[in-house]
Every structure is written in structure tokens, then in C-alpha cells.
N, C-alpha and C positions, 0 to 999 in steps of 0.2 A: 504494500500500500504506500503509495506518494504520502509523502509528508508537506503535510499545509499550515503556511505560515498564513495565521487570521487573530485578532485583536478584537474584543469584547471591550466596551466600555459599556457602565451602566450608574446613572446618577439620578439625585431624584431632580427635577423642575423646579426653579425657583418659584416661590409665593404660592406652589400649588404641591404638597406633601402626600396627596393622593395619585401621583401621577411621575412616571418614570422615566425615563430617555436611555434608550439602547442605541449605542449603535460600533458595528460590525465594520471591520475594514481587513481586506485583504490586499493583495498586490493590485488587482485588476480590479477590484469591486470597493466600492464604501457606501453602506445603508444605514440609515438612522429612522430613527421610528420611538414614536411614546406609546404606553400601554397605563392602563390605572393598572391600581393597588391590588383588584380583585383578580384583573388576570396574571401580573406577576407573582402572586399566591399560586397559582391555580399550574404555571412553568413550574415553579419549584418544589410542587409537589409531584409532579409527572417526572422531575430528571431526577428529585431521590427515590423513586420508584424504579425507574431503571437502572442506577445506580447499585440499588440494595439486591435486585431480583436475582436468580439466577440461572 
């Protein structure tokens, strides 16, 4: 498998603590994108699930 160089940032939005700012950058690609509180709950219970599973 190729190994891929990519970069996560993730911080919350200023004056608004309900609401988060992702964004993803690779060589070729840079996305950014906000999500609320309820669906970044909802990612981090999905990748410690995968995480844990076996």
C-alpha cells in the first residue's frame, strides 16, 4: 500500500462553540468544511468503533 502524506486540522469556530472547522490537505487536494457538535459526536463514535472492533 502507497503511503499518503495528508494533514487533518480540526478547531472549533470562533463566537460559535457549537460548530467545528475540518479541514484536510494533501499534496494535490485541500478541503475544508464545518460540521456542529452533534455530528462530530456522532464521527467519533463511528472511528472508536472501528478502532476497538475486531
Amino acid at each position: 500500500m502507497a503511503k499518503l502524506s495528508m494533514t487533518v486540522n480540526i478547531r472549533k469556530v470562533p463566537k460559535n462553540p457549537d460548530l467545528f472547522e475540518f479541514t484536510i490537505t494533501t499534496p494535490l487536494l485541500r478541503s475544508q468544511f464545518r460540521l456542529p457538535r452533534a455530528i462530530v459526536n456522532n464521527l467519533r463514535i463511528a472511528i472508536e468503533r472501528v478502532l476497538v472492533s475486531k
